[in-house]
Backbone as CSV, one residue per row, in Angstrom:
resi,resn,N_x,N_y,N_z,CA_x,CA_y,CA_z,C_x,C_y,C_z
1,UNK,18.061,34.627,106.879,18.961,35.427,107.728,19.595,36.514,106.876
2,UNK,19.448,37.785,107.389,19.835,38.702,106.253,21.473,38.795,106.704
3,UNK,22.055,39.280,105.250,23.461,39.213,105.189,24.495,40.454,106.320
4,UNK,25.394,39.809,106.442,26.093,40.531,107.546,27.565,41.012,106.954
5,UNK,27.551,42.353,106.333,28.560,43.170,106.101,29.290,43.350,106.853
6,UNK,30.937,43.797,106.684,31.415,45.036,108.099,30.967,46.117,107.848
7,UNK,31.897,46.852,109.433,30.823,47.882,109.150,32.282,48.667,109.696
8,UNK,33.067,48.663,109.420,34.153,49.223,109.344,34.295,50.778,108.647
9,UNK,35.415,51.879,109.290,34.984,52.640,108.021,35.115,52.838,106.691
10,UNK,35.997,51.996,106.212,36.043,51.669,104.664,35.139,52.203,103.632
11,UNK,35.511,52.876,102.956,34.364,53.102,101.992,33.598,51.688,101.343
12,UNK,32.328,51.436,101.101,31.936,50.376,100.175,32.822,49.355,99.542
13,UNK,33.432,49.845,98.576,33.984,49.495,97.606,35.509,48.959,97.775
14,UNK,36.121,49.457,99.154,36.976,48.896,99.663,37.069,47.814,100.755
15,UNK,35.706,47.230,101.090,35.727,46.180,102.016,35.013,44.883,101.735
16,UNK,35.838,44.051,102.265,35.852,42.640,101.613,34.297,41.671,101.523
17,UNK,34.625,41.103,101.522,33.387,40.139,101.318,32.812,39.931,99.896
18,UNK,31.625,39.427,99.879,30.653,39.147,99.098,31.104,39.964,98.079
19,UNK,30.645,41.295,97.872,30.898,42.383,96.468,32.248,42.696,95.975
20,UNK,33.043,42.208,96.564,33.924,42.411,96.037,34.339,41.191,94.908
21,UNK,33.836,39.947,95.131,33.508,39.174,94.173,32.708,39.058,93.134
22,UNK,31.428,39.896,93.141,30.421,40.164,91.711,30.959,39.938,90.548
23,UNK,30.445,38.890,89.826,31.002,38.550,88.118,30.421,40.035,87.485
24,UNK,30.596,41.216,88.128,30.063,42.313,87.221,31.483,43.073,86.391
25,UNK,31.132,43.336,85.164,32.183,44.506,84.841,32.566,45.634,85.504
26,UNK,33.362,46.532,84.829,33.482,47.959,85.693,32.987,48.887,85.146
27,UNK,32.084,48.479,83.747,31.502,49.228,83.248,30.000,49.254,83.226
28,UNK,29.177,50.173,83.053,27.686,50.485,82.532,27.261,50.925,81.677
29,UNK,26.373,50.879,80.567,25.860,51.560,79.663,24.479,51.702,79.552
30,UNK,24.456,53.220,79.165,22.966,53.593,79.195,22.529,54.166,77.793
31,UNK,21.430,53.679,77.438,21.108,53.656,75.931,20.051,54.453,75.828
32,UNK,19.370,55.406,75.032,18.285,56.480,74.635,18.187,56.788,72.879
33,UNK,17.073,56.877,72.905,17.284,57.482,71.314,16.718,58.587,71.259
34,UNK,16.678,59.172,70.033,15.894,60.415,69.370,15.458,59.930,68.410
35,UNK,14.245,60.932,67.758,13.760,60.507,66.272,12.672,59.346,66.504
36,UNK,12.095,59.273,65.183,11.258,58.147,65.550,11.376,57.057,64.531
37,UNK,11.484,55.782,65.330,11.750,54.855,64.395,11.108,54.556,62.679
38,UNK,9.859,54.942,62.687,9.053,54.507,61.685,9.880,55.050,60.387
39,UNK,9.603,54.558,59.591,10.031,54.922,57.701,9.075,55.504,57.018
40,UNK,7.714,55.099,57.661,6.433,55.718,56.283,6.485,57.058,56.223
41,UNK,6.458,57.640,57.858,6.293,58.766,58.027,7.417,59.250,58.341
42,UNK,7.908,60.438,58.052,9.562,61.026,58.017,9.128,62.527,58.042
43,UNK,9.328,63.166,59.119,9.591,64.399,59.326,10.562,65.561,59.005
44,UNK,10.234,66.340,57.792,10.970,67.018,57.269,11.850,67.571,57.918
45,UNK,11.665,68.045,59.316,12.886,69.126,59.795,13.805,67.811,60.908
46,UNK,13.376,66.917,61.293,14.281,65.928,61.475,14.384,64.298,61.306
47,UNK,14.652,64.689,60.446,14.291,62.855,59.805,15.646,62.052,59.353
48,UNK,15.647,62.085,60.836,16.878,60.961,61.328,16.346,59.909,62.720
49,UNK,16.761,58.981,63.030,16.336,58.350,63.482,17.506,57.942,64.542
50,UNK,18.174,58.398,66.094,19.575,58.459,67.016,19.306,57.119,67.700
51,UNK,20.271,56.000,67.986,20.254,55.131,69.327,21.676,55.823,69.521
52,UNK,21.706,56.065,71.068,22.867,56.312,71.502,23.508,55.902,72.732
53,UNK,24.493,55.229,72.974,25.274,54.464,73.903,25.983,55.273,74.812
54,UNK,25.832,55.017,75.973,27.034,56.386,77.200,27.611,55.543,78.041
55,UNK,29.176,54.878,77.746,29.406,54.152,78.238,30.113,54.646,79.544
56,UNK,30.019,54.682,80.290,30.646,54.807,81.871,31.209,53.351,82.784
57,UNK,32.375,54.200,83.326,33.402,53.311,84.614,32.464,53.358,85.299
58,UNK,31.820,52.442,86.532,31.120,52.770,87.351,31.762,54.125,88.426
59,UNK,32.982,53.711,88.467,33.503,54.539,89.642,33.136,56.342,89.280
60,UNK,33.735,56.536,87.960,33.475,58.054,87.569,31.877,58.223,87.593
61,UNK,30.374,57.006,87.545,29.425,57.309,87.434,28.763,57.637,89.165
62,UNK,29.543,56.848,89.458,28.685,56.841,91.527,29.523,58.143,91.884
63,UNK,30.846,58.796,91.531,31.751,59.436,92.151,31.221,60.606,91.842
64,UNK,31.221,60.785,90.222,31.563,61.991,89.680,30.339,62.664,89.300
65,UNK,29.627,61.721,88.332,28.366,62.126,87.316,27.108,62.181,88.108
66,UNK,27.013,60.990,89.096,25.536,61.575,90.015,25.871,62.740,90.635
67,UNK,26.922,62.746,91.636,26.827,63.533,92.578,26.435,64.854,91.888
68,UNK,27.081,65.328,90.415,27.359,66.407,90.011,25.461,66.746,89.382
69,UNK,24.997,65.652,88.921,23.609,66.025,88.277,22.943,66.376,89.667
70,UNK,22.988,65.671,90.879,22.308,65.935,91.580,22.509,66.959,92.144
71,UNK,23.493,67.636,92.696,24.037,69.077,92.876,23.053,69.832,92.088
72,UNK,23.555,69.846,90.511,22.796,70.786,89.949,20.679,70.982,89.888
73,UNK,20.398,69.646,90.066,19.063,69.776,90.246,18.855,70.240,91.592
74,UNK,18.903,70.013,92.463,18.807,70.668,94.316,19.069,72.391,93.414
75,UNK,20.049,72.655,93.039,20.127,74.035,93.024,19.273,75.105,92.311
76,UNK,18.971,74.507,91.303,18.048,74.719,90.380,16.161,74.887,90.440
77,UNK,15.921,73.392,91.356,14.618,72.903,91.648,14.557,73.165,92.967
78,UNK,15.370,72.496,94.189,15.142,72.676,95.437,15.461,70.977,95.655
79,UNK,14.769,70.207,94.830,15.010,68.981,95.424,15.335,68.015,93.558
80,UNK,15.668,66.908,94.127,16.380,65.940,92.505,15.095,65.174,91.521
81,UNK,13.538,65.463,92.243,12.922,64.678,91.726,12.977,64.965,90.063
82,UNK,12.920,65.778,89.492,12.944,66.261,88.499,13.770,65.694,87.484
83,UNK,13.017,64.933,86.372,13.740,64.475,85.082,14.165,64.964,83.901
84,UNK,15.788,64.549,83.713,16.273,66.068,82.760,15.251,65.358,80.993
85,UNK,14.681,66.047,80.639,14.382,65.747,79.113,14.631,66.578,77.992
86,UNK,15.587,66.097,77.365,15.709,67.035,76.291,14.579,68.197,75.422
87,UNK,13.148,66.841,75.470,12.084,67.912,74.243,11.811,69.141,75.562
88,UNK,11.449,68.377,76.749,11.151,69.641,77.496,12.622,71.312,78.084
89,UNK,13.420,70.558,77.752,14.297,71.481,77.989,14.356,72.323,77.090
90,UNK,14.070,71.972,75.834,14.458,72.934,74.902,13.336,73.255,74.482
91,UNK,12.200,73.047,75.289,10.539,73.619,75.093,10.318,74.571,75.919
92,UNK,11.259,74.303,77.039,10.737,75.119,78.289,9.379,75.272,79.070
93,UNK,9.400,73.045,79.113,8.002,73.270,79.334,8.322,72.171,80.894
94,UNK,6.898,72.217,81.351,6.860,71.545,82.674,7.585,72.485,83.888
95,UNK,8.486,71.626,84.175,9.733,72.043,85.383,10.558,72.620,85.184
96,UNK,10.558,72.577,83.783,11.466,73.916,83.108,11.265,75.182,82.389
97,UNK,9.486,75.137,82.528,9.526,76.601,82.651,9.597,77.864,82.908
98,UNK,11.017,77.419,84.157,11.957,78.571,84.273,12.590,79.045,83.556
99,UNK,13.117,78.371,83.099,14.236,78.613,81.833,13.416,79.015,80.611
100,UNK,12.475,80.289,81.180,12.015,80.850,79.857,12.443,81.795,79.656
101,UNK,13.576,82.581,80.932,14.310,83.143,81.321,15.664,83.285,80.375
102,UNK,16.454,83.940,79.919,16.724,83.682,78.944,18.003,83.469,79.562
103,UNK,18.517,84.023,80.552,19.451,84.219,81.508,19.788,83.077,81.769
104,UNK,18.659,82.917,82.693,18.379,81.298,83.549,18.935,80.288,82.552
105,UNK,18.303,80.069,81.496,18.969,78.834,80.787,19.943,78.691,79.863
106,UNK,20.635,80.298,79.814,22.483,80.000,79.337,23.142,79.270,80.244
107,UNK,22.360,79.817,81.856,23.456,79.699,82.847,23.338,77.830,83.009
108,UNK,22.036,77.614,83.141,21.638,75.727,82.889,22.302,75.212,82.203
109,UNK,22.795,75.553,80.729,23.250,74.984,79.818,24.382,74.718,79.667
110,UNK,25.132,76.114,80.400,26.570,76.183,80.041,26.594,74.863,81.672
111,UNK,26.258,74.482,82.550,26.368,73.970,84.054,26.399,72.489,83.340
112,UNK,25.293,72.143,82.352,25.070,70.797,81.913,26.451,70.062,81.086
113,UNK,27.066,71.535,79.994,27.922,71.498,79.381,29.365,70.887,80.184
114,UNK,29.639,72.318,81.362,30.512,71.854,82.005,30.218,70.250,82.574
115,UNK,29.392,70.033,83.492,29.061,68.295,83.766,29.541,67.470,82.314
116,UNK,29.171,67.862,81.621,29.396,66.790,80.417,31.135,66.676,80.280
117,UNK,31.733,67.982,79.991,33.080,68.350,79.830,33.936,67.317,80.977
118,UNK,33.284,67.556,81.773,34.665,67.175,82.646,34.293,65.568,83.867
119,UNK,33.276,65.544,83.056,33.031,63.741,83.543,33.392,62.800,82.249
120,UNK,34.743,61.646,82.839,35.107,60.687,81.999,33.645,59.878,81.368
121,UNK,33.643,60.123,80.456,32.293,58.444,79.718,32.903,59.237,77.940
122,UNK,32.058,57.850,77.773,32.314,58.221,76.341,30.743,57.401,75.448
123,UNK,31.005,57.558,74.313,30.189,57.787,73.599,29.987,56.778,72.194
124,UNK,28.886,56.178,71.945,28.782,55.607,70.808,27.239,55.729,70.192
125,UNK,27.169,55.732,68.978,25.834,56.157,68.230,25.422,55.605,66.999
126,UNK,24.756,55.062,66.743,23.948,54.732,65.456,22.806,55.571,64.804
127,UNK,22.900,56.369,63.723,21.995,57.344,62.902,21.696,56.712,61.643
128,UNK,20.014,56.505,61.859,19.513,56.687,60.448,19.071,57.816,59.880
129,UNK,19.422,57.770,58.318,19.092,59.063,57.861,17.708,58.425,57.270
130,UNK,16.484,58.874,57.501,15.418,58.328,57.026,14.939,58.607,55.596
131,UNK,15.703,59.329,55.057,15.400,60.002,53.723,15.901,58.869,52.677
132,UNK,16.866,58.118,53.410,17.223,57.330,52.109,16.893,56.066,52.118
133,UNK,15.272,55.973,53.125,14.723,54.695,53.424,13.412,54.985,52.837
134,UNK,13.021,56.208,52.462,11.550,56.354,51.673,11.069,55.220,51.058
135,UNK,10.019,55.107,51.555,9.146,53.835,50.229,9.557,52.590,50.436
136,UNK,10.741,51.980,51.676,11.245,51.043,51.499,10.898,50.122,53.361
137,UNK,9.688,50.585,53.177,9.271,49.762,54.505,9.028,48.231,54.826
138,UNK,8.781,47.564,53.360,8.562,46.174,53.294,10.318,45.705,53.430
139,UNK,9.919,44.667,54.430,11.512,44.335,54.800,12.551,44.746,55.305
140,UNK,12.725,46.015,55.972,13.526,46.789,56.620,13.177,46.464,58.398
141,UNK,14.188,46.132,58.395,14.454,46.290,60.052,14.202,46.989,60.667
142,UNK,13.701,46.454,62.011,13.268,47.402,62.992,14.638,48.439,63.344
143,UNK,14.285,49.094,63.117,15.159,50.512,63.139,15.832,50.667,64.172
144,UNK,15.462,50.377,65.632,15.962,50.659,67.264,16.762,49.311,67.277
145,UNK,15.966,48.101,66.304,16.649,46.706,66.539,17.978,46.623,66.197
146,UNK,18.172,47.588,64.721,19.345,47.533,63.828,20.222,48.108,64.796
147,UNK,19.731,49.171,65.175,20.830,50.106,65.707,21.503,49.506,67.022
148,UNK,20.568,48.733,67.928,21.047,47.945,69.131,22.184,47.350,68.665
149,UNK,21.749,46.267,67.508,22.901,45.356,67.516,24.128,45.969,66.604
150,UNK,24.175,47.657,66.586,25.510,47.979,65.732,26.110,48.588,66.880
151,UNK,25.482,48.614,67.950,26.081,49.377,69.085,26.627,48.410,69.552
152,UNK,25.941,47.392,69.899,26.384,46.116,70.898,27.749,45.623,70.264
153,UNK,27.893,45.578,68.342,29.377,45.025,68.136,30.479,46.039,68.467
154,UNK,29.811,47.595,68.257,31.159,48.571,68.615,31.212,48.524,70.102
155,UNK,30.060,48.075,70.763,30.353,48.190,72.171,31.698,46.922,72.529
156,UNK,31.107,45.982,72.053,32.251,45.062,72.313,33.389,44.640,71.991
157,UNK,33.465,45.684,71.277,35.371,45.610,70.078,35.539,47.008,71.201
158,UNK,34.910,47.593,71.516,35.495,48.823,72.757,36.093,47.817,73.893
159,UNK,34.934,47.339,74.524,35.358,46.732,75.928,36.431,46.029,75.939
160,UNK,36.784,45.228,74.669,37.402,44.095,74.402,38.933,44.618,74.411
161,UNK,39.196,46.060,74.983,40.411,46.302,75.144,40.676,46.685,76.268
162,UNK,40.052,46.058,77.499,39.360,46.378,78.910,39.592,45.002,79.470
163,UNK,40.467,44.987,80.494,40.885,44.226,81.343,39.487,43.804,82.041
164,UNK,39.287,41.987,82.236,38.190,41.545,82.799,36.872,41.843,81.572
165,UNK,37.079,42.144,80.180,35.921,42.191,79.496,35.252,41.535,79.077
166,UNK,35.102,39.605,79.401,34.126,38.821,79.504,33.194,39.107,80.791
167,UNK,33.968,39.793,81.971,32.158,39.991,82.992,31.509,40.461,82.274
168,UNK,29.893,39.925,82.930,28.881,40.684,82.885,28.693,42.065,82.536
169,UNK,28.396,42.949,81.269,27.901,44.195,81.697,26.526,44.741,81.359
170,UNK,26.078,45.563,82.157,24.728,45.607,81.775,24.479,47.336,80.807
171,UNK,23.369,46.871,80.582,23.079,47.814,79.097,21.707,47.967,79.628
172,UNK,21.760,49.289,80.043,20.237,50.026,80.688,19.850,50.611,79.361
173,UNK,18.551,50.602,79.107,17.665,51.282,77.987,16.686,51.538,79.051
174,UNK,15.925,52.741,78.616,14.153,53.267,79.184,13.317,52.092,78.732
175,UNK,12.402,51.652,79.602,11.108,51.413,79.105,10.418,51.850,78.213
176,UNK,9.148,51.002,77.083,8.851,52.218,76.260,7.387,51.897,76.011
177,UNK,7.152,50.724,76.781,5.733,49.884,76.742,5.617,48.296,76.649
178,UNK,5.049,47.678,77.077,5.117,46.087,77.553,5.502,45.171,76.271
179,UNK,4.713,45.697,74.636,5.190,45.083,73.563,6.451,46.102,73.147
180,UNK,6.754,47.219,72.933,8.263,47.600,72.751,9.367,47.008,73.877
181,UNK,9.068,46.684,75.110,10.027,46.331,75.784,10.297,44.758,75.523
182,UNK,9.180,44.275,75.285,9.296,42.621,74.835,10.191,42.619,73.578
183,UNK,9.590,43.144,72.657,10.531,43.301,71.251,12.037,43.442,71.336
184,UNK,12.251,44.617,72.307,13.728,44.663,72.665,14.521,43.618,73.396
185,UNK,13.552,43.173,74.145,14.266,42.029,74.549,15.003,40.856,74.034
186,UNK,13.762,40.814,72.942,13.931,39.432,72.260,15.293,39.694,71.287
187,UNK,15.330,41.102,70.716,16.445,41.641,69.641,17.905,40.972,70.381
188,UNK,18.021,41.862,71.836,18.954,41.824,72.762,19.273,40.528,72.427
189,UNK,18.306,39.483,73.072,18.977,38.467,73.288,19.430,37.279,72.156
190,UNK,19.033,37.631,70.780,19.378,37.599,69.423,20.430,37.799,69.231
191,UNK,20.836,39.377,69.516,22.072,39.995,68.959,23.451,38.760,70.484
192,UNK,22.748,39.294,71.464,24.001,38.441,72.445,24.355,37.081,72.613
193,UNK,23.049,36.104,71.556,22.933,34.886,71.433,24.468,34.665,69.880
194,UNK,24.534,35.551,69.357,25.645,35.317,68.209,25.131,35.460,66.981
195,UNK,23.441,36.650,66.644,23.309,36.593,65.539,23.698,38.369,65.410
196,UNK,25.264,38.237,65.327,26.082,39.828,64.937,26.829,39.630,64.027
197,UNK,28.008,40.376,63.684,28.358,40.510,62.720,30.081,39.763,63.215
198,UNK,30.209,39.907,64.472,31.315,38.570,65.098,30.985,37.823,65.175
199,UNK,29.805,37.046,65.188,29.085,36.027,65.350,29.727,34.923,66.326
200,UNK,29.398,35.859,67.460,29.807,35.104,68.647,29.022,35.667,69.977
201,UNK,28.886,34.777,70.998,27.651,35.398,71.953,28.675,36.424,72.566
202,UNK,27.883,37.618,73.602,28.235,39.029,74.332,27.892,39.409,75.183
203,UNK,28.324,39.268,76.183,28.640,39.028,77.587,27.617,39.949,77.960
204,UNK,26.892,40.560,77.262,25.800,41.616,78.114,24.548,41.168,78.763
205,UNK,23.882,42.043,79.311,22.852,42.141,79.939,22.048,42.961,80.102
206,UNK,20.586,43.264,79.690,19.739,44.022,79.338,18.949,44.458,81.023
207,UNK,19.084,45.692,80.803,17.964,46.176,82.283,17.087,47.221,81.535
208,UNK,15.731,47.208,81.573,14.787,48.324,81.370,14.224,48.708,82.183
209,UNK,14.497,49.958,82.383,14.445,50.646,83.194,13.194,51.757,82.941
210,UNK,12.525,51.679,83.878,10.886,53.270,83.633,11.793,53.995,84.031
211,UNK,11.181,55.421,83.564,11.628,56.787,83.229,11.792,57.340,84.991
212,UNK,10.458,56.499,85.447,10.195,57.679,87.237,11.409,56.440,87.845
213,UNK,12.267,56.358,87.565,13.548,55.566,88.041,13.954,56.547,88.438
214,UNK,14.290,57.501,87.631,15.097,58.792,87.385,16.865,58.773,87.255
215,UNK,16.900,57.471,86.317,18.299,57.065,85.860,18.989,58.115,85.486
216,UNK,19.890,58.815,86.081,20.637,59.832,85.708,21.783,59.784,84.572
217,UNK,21.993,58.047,84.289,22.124,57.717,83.148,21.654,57.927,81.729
218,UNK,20.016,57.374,82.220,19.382,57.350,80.837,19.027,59.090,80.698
219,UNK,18.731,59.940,81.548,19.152,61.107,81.066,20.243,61.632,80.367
220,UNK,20.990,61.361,80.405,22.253,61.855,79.962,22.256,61.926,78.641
221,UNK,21.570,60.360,78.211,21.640,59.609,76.876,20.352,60.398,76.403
222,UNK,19.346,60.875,76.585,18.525,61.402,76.288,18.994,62.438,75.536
223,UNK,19.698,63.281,76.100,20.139,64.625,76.434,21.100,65.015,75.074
224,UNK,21.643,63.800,74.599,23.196,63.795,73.968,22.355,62.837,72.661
225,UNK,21.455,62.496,72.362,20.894,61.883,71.521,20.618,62.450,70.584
226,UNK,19.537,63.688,70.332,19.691,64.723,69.240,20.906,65.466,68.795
227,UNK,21.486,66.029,69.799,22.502,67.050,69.380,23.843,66.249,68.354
228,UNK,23.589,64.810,68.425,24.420,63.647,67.225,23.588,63.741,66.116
229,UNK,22.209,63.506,66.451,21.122,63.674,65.652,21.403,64.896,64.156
230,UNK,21.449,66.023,64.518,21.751,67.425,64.416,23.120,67.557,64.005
231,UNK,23.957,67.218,64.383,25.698,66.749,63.553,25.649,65.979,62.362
232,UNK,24.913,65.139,62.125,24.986,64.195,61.327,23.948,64.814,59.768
233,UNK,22.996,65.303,60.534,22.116,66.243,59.202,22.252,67.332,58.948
234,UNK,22.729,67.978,59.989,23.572,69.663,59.463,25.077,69.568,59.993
235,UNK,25.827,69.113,59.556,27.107,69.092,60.383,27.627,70.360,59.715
236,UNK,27.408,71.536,58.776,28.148,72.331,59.052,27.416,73.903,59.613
237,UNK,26.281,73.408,60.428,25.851,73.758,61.599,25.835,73.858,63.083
238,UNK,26.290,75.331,63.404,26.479,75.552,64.948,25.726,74.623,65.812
239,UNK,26.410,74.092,66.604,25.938,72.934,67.604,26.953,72.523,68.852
240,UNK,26.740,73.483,69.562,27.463,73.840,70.908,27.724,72.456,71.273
241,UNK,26.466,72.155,71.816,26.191,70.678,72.612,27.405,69.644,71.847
242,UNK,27.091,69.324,70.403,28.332,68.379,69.486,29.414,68.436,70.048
243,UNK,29.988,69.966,70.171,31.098,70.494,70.732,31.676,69.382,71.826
244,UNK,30.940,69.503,72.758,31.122,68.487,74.067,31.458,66.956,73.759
245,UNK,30.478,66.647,72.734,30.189,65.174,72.569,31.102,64.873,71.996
246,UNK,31.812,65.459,71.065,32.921,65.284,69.698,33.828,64.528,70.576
247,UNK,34.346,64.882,71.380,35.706,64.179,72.850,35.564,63.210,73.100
248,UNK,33.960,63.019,73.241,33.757,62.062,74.056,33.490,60.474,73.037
249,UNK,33.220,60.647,71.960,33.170,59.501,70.722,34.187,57.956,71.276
250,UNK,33.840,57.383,71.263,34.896,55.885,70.759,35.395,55.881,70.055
251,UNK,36.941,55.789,70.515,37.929,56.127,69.213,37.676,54.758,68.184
252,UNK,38.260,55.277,66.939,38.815,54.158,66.178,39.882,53.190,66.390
253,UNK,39.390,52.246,66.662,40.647,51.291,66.928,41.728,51.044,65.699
254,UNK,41.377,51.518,64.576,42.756,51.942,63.710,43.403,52.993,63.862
255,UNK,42.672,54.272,64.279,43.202,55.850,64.346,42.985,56.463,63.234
256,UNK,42.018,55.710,62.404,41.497,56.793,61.229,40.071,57.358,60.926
257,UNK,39.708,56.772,61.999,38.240,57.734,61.470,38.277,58.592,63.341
258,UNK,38.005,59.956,63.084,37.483,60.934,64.144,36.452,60.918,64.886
259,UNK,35.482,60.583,64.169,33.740,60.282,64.315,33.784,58.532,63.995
260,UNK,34.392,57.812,64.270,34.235,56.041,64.337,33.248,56.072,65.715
261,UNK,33.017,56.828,66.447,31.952,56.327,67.089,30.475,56.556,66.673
262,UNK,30.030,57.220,65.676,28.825,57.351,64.816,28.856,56.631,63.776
263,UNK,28.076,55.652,63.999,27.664,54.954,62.816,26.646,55.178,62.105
264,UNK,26.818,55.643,60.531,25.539,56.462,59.724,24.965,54.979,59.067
265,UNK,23.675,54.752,59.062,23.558,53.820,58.235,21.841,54.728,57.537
266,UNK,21.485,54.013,56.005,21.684,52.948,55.630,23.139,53.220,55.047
């Protein structure tokens, strides 16, 4: 027997029943990287290796951040199918080879900028610098693995000052193939089983998510993944995009580090 809501006019989120009980948090996080994990091979012009965390209220994400990406794709494309990707944006290739226009994609950029500016989320990141891992592939950690579980402890010394921060929250990553998604799994449930650095289990929950989802999340994280990337190996290099992101960091829960939401390792 399928379930029987009201149907009152209440918005969603204000009428009783069932959902309003969900052991869920009020938060979401969506995870992306840049760079490529491997050590043998290291690419001179960027050889860093980004996981990056975008933590969002649900409310500012259903309210604020879809409506606003989707606005801008309808205006842009005609319709939302279209997935934002960083390499292609700044290739100007596919669906965005409009923006070969030179016009066209100040005006994109500065639109993405503003979206970023003035939607609440914030931000956490793990960077390897791969240069100072040369030659040192025997025994080194999976690189996406390390970085999961340095996100997952700053994620949870964040939440942990968040009313209700034992619910459930879930931690969306992209798909990346049947043995990378297995691998991640198994890390995940490693790191949330209590092998961290609190060494205690973490209330999360892993969703992988394919790309033709069109998670306007895991875009985001896409999007904001290099331009940390790019701070961290030229930081006293122009980098508009940083600009945005700098606000948006996880503070230090002492008040002394600015950038405590980038974690450089090794």
């Amino acid at each position: 027997m399928p379930l029987s809501l009201p149907v009152s006019g209440l918005h969603p989120s204000t009428r009783p029943g069932l959902l309003a009980y969900a052991p869920f948090s009020d938060w979401v996080i969506y995870v992306d990287e840049s760079g490529d994990h491997g050590v043998t091979s290291i690419d001179p012009t960027y050889p860093v290796f980004v996981v990056l965390f975008a933590l969002f209220r649900k409310n500012a994400y259903i309210n604020r951040f879809v409506p606003a990406i989707g606005s801008l794709k309808f205006r842009l494309f005609g319709h939302d199918g279209v997935i934002l990707h960083e390499r292609e944006i700044r290739k100007d290739l596919g669906a965005f080879a409009l923006l070969r226009d030179p016009e066209k994609k100040e005006q994109f950029l500065e639109e993405i900028s503003f979206i970023v500016e003035r939607t609440p989320f914030e931000v956490l990141a793990t960077v390897h610098d791969k240069r100072q891992m040369r030659g040192a592939n025997d025994g080194v950690e999976h690189l996406y693995h390390q970085a999961l579980r340095c996100g997952l402890e700053r994620l949870r010394a964040r939440l942990q000052q968040e009313p209700n921060h034992e619910r459930r929250t879930h931690v969306v990553c992209e798909a990346r193939g049947a043995k990378e998604d297995q691998g991640l799994a198994n890390a995940f449930q490693r790191v949330c089983g209590g092998d961290n650095a609190l060494g205690t289990s973490l209330p999360f929950e892993l969703v992988v998510t394919d790309k033709r989802a069109n998670s306007a999340g895991l875009q985001l994280a896409d999007l904001l993944a290099r331009p940390v990337g790019l701070h961290v190996l030229r930081p006293e290099q122009p980098n508009r995009a940083f600009e945005f992101i700098r606000s948006k960091l996880v503070a230090d829960p002492n008040g002394q580090d600015p950038e405590w939401g980038i974690q450089c390792l090794p």
